[in-house]
Residue, then its C-alpha position, 0 to 999 in steps of 0.5 A: x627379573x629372576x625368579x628368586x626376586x619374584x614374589x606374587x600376592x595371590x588374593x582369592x574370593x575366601x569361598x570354598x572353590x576359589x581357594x581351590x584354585x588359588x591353591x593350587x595356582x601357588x603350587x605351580x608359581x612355587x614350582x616354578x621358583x617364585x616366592x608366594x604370599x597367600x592372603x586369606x581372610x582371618x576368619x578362613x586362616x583360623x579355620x586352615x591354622x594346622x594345615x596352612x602351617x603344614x603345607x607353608x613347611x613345604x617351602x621357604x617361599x610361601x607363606x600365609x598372611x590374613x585380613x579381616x572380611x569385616x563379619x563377626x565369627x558366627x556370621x554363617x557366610x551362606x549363599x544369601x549373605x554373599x553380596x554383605x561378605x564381599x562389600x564387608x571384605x572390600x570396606x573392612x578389608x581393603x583397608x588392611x590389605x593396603x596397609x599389609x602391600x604397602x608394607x610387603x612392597x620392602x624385603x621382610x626377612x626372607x621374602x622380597x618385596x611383593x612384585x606382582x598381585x594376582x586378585x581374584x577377578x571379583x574383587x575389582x578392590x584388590x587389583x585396584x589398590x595394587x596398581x595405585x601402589x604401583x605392583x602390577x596386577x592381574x585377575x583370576x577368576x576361578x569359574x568356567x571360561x564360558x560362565x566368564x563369558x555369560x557374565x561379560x554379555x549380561x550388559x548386551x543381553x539388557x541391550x537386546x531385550x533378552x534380560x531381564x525374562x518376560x515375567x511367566x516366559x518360557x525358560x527353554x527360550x533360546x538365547x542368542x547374545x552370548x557370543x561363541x555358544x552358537x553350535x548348541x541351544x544356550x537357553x535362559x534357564x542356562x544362564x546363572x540363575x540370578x538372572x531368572x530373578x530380572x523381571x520387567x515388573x520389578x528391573x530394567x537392568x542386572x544392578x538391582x540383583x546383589x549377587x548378579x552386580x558383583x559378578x557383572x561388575x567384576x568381570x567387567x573390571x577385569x576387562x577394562x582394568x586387568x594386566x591379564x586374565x589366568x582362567x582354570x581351564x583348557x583350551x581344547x575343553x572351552x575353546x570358543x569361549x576363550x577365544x571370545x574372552x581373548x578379544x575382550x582382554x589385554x591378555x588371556x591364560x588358560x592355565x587348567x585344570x591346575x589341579x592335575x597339573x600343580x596340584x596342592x595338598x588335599x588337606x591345605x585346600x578344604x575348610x571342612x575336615x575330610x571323612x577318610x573312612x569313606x575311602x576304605x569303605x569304597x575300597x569294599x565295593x565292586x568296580x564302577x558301582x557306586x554314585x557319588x553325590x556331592x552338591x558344593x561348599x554352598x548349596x543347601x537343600x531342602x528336606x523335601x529335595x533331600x527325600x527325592x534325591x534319596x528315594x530316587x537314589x534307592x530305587x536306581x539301586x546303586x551303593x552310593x557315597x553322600x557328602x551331606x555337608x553340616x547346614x547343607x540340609x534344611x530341619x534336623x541334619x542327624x535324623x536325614x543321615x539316619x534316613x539316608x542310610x537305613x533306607x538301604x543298609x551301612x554295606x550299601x550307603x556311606x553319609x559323610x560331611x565331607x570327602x578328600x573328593x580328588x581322591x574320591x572320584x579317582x577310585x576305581x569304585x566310583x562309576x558316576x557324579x551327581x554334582x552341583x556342577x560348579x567349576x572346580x568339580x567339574x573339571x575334577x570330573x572330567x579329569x578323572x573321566x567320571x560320567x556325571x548327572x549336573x543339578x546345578x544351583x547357581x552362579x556358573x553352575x547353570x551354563x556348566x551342566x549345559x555343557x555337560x550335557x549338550x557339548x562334552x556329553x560327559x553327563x546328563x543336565x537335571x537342571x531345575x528338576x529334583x523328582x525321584x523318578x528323573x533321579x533313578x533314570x538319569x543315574x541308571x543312564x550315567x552308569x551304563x550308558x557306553x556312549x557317556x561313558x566314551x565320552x567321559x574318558x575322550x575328554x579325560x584323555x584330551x585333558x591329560x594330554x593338555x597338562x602335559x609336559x609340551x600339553x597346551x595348559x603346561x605352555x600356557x602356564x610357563x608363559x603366564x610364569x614369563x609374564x609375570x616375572x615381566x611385570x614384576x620389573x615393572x614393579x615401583x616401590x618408591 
């Protein structure tokens, strides 16, 4: 089929970092002279209204079109209330996005028919529905190939007897039934954090813990039921896990990082406002001086974190940029931002509730990243060749900074400790050790070389384009 008949629905979880990944998924397949429909929900559309309608003036061929997740407004979507927010997207959802296919699936003005879905893979309802109404599809899930791999083994893990965690056990336990891992030490505490919440007194599987479910059961749709699997990775960076994930899937694209290669607006991907006045305060500091610290769209703290973090940070006696994210910190946010900076001085401390974080980690002021380590910050990191210190809080977030820390050397795993004193000593490493620092720009160089024109990641995506246009003529709208 051409690809001027080629329009693709691309369906992502309505969370911060899969949106990310959609987005700039879009840019590629518009580049590449698809049509684009991006569906998010109603509640993430209201919030994006000024910038989706700038970034769909960009090309004739998007466009953004919206359906209910089936919570009210105020409904604060936090990390606990994940499971409802999907199950409430799937039953409220699914119904609308059904009857908005159906009618995608005739020519609408400009658009042709939708030919091809591409759903995020842990959304089993939207790749389903798809197929039943004969538009072909396909999942993207939007983590690490690795933590895609860990969550596809929890089943074998159960059979083991590795899950759930003798209750009291040893969490610098090794773990042996995630295959492909076998060159480093994978321990349970590597493993996303659910996992910790399996004990033999209260489960014998993984389906009691909501979160945990829907991730397994996604992942494990995905290689029962998906046309293909686009993960936003590199080859060269998660080469084992790809190649364990490729034996699994029907077809297996890895695409990444899609935000080096395809890049979207800065703005069109957030749904908090950028504080662009920390870019003109990094432009006041000296070269590779300060850490950045940003722990995600989902992580909350609590006060006592936030104090060992600060306390930790002063003594390291670094300048430093703190993404304090509104409702991240537990008690009185405004008093924590005062604390922050007064602990050290406005020339030497920058508190904002959110950056521009690509543009961000590429300043020449930047010289480390403390991180939540979820995957899109990562592999922004590591692009940029930013040393990192990881404390992960959940989902993929775990496996992730292992692999910082034991595989890529990139950066130090804190995991699981918030103490002011491993705070100072892990930044003091990440922003002088040579070694990290070496390894850092090794992987930047390795990733830029991907994204290349002839790069593996470019290939890849120029075969997932062809495959996609295949599938789209084998689209039935009768």
């Amino acid at each position: 089929m051409a690809a001027a008949h080629v329009h693709v629905l691309l369906f992502p979880a309505p969370l911060q970092g899969c949106l990310n990944s959609f987005l700039h998924l879009s840019t590629g397949l518009l580049r590449a002279g698809l049509y684009v429909t991006f569906l998010h929900t109603d509640h993430n559309l209201r919030r994006l209204a000024t910038t989706t309608e700038a970034a769909a003036s960009t090309s004739p061929r998007l466009r953004f079109l919206s359906v209910p997740d089936g919570l009210p407004d105020d409904h604060p979507r936090a990390v606990d209330g994940l499971p409802e927010l999907m199950e409430s997207l799937r039953r409220t959802g699914g119904a609308a996005y059904h009857d908005l296919l159906l009618a995608s699936l005739l020519r609408d003005g400009f658009f042709p028919p939708v030919t091809c879905v591409v759903a995020d893979g842990v959304m089993p309802f939207a790749s389903d529905i798809a197929e039943e109404l004969g538009v072909p599809a396909i999942a993207f899930r939007t983590p690490s190939a690795c933590s895609v791999l860990a969550y596809l083994s929890v089943p074998k893990l159960v059979e083991l007897g590795e899950l759930p965690f003798p209750e009291g056990g040893d969490l610098d336990e090794p773990v042996r039934g995630v295959p492909g891992m076998e060159s480093f030490l994978l321990r349970r505490r590597d493993l996303p954090v659910q996992c910790r919440q399996l004990t033999n007194k209260t489960t014998t599987t993984h389906e009691e813990e909501p979160l945990l479910k829907v991730m397994v059961a996604g992942t494990l749709h995905c290689r029962r039921k998906a046309r293909a699997l686009v993960l936003n990775t590199a080859t060269s960076l998660e080469s084992s896990a790809v190649a364990h994930l490729a034996r699994e899937m029907r077809d297996v694209f890895a695409v990444g990082p899609l935000h080096a290669m395809s890049p979207a607006p800065a703005a069109a991907t957030s749904l908090w406002r950028h504080d662009d006045g920390c870019v003109a305060w990094l432009d006041r500091q000296a070269e590779r001086s300060v850490v950045y610290i940003s722990l995600g769209s989902l992580t909350v703290i609590s006060h006592h974190h936030f104090t060992e973090f600060l306390f930790g940070l002063v003594a390291a006696g670094y300048p430093f940029l703190w993404v304090l994210r509104p409702g991240m910190l537990e008690g009185s946010q405004d008093a924590a931002l005062q604390e922050a900076i007064s602990a050290v001085g406005k020339d030497r401390a920058c508190v904002v509730p959110w950056v521009p974080q690509r543009d961000v980690l590429r300043h020449r002021a930047v010289g480390c990243f403390l991180t939540h380590c979820g995957w899109n910050s990562t592999i922004e990191g590591i692009v940029e060749g930013v040393p990192m210190v990881c404390w992960p809080f959940f989902l993929d977030q775990q496996i992730n900074s292992r692999f910082v820390g034991a595989v890529w050397r990139n950066g130090l795993d804190m995991k699981d400790v918030c103490d002011r004193g491993v705070v100072e000593r892990t930044v003091r490493e990440a922003m002088e050790s040579a070694e990290i620092r070496r390894s850092a720009r090794a992987l930047a160089a390795q990733l830029k070389s991907d994204i290349a024109d002839d790069g593996s990641s470019a290939l890849e995506f120029k075969r997932l384009v062809s495959f996609i246009r295949e599938l789209s003529c084998t689209t039935t709208t009768g």
